[in-house]
C-alpha positions in Angstrom: -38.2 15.7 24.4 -37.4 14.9 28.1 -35.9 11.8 27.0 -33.4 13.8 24.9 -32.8 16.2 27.9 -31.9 13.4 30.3 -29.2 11.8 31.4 -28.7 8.4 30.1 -31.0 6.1 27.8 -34.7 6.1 27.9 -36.7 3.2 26.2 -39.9 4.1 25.3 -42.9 1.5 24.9 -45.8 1.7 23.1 -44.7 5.0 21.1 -47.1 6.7 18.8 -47.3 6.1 14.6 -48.6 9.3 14.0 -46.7 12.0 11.6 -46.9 14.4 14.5 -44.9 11.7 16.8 -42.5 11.7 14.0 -42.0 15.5 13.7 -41.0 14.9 16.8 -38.5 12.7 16.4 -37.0 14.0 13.6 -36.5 18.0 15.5 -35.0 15.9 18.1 -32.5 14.2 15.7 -31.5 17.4 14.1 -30.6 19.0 17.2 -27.8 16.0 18.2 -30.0 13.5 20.0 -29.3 9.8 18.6 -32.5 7.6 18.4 -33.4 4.3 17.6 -37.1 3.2 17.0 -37.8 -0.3 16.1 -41.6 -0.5 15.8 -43.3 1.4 18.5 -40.5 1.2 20.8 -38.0 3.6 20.7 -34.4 4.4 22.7 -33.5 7.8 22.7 -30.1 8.3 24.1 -29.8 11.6 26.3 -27.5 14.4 26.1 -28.0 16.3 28.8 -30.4 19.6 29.5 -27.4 21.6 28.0 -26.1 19.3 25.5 -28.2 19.9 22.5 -26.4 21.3 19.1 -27.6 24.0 17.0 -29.1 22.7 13.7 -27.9 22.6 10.1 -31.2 23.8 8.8 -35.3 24.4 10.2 -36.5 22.4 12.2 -40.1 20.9 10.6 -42.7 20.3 13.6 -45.2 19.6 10.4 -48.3 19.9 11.6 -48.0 19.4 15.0 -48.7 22.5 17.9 -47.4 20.6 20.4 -44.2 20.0 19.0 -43.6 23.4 18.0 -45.0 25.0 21.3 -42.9 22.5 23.3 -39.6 22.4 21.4 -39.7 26.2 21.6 -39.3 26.1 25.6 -36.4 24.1 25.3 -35.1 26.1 22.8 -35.2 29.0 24.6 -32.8 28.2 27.1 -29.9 27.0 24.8 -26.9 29.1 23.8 -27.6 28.4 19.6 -30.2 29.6 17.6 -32.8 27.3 15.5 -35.5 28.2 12.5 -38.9 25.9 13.8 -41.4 25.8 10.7 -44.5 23.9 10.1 -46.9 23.0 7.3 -49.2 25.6 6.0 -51.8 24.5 8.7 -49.3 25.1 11.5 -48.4 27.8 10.3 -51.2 29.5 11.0 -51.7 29.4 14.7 -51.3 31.8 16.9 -47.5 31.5 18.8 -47.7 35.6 20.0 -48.7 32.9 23.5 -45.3 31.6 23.5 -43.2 34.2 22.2 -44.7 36.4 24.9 -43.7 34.2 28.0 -40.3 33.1 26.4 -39.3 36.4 25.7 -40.2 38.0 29.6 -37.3 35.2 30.5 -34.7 36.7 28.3 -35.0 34.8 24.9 -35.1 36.5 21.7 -38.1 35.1 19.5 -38.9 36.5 16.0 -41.9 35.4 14.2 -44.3 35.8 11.1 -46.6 38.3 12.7 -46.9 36.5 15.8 -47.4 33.2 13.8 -44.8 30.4 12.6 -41.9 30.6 11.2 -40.3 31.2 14.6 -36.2 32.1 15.2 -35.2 31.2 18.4 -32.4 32.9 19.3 -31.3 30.9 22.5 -30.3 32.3 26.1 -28.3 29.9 27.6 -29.1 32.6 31.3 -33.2 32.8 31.1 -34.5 34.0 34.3 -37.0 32.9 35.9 -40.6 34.2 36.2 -43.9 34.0 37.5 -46.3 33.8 35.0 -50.0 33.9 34.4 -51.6 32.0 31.7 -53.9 34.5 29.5 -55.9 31.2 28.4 -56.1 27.8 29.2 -53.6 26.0 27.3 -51.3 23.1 28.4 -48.9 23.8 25.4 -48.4 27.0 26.8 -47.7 25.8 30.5 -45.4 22.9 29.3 -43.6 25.9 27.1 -42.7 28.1 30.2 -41.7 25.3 32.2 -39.2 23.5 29.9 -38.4 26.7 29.4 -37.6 27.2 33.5 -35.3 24.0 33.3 -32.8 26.1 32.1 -33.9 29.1 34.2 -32.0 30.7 37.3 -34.6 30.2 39.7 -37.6 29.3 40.2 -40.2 29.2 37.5 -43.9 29.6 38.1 -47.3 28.9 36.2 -50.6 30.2 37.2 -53.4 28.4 35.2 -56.8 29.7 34.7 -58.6 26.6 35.4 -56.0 23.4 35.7 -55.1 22.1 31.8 -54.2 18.1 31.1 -50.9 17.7 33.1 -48.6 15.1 31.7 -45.5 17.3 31.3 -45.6 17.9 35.2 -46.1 14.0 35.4 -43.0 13.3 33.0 -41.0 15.8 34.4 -41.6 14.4 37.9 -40.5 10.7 36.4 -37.1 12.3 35.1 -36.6 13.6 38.8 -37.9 17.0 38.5 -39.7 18.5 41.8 -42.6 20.3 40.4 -45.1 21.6 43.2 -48.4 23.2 42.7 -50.3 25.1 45.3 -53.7 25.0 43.9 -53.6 26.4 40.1 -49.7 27.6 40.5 -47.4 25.5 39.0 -43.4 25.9 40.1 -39.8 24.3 39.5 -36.5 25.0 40.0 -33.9 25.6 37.5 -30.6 23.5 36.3 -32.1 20.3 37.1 -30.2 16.8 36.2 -33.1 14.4 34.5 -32.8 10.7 34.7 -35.0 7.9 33.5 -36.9 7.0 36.6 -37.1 3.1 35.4 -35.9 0.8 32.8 -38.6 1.9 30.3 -41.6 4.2 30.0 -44.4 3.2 28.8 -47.2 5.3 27.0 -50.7 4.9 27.5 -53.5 4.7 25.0 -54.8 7.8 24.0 -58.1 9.2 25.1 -58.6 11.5 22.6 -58.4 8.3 19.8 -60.6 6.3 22.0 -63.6 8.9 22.3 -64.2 8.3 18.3 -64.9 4.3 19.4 -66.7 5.1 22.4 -68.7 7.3 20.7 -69.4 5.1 17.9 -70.0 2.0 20.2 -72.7 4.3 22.4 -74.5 4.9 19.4 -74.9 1.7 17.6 -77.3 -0.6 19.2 -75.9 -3.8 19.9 -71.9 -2.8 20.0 -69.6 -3.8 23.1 -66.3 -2.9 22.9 -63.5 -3.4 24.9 -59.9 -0.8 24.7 -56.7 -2.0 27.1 -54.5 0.3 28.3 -56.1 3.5 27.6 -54.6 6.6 29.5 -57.2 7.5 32.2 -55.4 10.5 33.3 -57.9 13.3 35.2 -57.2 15.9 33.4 -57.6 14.2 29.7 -60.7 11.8 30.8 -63.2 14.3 31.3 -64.7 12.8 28.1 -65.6 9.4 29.8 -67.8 11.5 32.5 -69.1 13.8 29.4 -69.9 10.4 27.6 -71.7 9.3 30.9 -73.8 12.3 31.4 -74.7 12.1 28.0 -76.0 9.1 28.3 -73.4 6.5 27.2 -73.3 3.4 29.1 -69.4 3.3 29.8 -67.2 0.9 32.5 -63.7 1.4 33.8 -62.1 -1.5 34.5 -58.1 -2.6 35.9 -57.3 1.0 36.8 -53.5 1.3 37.6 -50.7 3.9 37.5 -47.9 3.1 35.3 -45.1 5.6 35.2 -46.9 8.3 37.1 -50.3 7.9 34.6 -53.2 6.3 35.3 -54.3 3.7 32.6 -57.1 1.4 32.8 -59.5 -0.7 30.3 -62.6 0.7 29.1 -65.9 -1.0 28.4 -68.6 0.6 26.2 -71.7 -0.9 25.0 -74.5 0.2 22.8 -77.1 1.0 25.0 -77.9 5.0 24.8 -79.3 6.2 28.7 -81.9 9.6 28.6 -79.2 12.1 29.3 -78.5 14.3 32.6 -77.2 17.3 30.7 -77.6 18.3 27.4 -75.4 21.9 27.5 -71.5 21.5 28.1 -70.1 24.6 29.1 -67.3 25.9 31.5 -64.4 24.5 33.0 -64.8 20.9 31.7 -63.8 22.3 28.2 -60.7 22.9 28.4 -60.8 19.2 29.6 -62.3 17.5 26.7 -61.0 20.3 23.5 -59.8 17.7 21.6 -63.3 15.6 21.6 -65.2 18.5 20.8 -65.5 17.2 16.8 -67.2 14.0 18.0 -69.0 15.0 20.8 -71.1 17.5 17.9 -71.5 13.9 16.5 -73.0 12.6 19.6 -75.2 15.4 19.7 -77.1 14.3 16.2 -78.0 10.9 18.0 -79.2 12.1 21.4 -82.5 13.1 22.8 -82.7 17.1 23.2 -79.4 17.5 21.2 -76.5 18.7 22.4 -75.0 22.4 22.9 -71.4 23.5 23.5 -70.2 26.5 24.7 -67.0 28.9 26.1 -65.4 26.4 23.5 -63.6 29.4 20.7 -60.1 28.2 21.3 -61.5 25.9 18.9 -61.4 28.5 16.0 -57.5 28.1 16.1 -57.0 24.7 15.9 -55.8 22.9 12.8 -58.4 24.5 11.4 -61.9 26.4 12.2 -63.2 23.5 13.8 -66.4 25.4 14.7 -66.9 26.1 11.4 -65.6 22.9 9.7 -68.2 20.6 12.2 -71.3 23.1 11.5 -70.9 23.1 8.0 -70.4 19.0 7.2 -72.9 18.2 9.6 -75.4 21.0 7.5 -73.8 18.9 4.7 -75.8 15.5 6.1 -78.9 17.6 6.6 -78.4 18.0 10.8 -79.6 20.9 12.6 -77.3 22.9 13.8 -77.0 26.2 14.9 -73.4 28.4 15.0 -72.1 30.4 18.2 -68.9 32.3 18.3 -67.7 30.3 21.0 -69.3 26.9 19.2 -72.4 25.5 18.7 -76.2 23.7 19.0 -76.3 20.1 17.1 -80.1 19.2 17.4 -81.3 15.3 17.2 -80.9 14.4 13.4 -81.8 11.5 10.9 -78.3 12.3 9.1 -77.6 11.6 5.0 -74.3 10.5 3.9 -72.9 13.1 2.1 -69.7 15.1 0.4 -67.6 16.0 3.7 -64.3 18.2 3.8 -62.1 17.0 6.2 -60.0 21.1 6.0 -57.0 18.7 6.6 -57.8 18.3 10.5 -57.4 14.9 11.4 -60.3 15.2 14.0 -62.6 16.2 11.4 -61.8 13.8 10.0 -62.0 10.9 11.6 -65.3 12.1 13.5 -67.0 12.3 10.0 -66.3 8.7 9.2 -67.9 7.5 12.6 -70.9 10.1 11.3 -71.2 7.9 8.1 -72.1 4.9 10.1 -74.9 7.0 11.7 -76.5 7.9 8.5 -79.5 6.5 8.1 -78.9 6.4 3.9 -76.5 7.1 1.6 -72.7 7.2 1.4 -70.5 9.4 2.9 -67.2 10.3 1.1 -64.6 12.4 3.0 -62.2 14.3 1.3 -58.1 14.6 3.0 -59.1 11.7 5.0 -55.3 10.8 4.8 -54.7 13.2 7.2 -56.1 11.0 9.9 -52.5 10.0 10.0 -51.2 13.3 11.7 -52.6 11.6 15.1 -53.6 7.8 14.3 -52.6 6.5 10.9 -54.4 3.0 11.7 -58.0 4.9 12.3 -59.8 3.1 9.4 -57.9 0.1 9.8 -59.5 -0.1 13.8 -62.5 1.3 12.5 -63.0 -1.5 9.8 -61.9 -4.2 12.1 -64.6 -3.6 14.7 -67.8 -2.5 12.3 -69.9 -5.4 11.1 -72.5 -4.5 8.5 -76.3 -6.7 8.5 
């Protein structure tokens, strides 16, 4: 999206399969921006922060929050107005935490009852504001501040507690001062955004990792080994979870490439007692996106595992409170349901019927669950929609299990 905003050509490295990637693209595509993709590398040639067009029809973000959230920002500050929709899914997630924000700067946003379809109806003069985040949510604070590039003034975010950062990263790569003074967030608007090198390339992602680190910990014997896995603070909470929990994890070649840290990770079979067995607080907002597979964790570990302050995770693709205590009741675990998540205690688990709800999380920490089962198969319904973040999962997974 910042690529399209730019100045000039950006070539992208290392670019993401995943349907939600290609939402993405194809929003982007829509709105003027020519791109080429030849694999995982992609050129997307700039038009400028004002030189997007208005679409010929709705823009489909599919299932993807982020695209929708983000695009939205954007959006906002243009002088056209665009229809974004989304799969059924998408559709029903909350947006009343956009439209709220975007509208205080001037933009008109109608809605479904505070839910997808969205109409933005584009102000090409937002003003600035300062704003307070009512939850912790990066979408939100990447929303506002696209939404500030085309803002007179400067444009503030006050987070909560501080949420994964790699818009502020990005944005400082395309030349954009962002400053923060402890949990405040700020830029000024009308920037110009330029590529800051020949190419960008995009790290590994955590969040895909955590299903191999978790299966590796688990397994006795297992030692794997993932290159150029994006080690950023405020995603890689999950790697210090993982160690607390007992997992015997090594970080290896740590570097920065294009303002992210990425480094190789080493995780062997070889489950520690744990220090912690309740995870709780600030660290959540950290490690949302792991949640699914850390409940798996929890069936292997001594003293189980409890998570809590975790109910954002009600409006995620799906229930996923909900969705990971009733498989894992499915494969006979114990496991007991809070509003705000859940207790998984230590479990000899049974392969079983699971229901993936059409949550690619769900469903790809199910299918590292199967290999935990101590008998039985485990069949998982929708597991297609793995694809909507890593189409190769089963591929990986296949290619690194051996069976005795």
């Amino acid at each position: 999206m910042l690529s399209a905003i730019a100045e000039g050509q950006t070539r992208i490295e290392n670019y993401a399969t995943s349907v939600d990637c290609r939402s993405t693209l194809d929003c982007l595509r829509q709105l003027g921006v020519e791109i080429e993709q030849d694999g995982n590398r992609v050129f997307v040639h700039g038009v400028g922060r004002t030189g997007l067009r208005a679409a010929s029809g709705e823009l489909d973000c599919g299932n993807s929050g982020t695209t929708i959230r983000l695009i939205a920002g954007i959006l906002a500050g243009q002088d056209f107005d665009t229809v974004l929709t989304g799969d059924e899914s998408l559709s029903r997630r909350p947006m009343r935490r956009i439209i709220d924000p975007l509208t205080k700067m001037g933009a008109v946003v109608e809605s479904n009852d505070g839910k997808a379809p969205l109409i933005i109806r584009g102000n090409a003069h937002l003003q600035a504001i300062e704003y307070e985040l009512p939850v912790a949510s990066a979408q939100i604070k990447s929303c506002v501040l696209l939404a500030g590039l085309n803002a007179d003034g400067e444009t503030s975010v006050i987070e909560p507690v501080e949420t994964r950062d790699h818009t502020e990263r990005m944005l400082r790569w395309f030349g954009v001062d962002v400053t923060r003074s402890r949990n405040r967030l700020s830029i000024q608007g009308r920037p110009t955004l330029r590529p800051g090198q020949e190419k960008l390339c995009v790290p590994g992602d955590i969040s895909a990792s955590a299903f191999f680190m978790v299966a590796a910990s688990c397994l006795p014997g297992s030692d794997v080994w993932m290159s150029n896995v994006g080690l950023n603070p405020t995603r890689s909470g999950i790697v210090e979870t993982l160690q607390h929990l007992g997992a015997e994890i090594e970080i290896l070649n740590s570097e920065e490439v294009n303002n992210e840290p990425v480094g190789r990770i080493r995780v062997t079979g070889s489950l520690r007692p744990q220090t912690t067995d309740v995870v709780r607080g600030d660290v959540i907002a950290n490690i949302i996106d792991e949640i699914p597979i850390l409940a798996i964790l929890g069936t292997q570990i001594e003293g189980g595992l409890e998570i809590r302050d975790a109910a954002e995770l009600r409006v995620k693709e799906t229930d996923r409170i909900a969705a990971v205590v009733e498989n894992l009741r499915r494969m006979d675990a114990s496991v007991e349901e809070f509003d705000d998540g859940f207790r998984v205690g230590r479990s000899a688990l049974k392969g079983a019927r699971i229901d993936s709800f059409g949550d690619h999380r769900i469903a790809m920490a199910f299918a590292v669950a199967g290999l935990f089962a101590k008998e039985g198969e485990t069949k998982i319904d929708g597991a297609e929609c793995a694809g909507v973040s890593f189409p190769e999962f089963f591929d990986v997974l296949e290619s690194v299990v051996i069976y005795e």
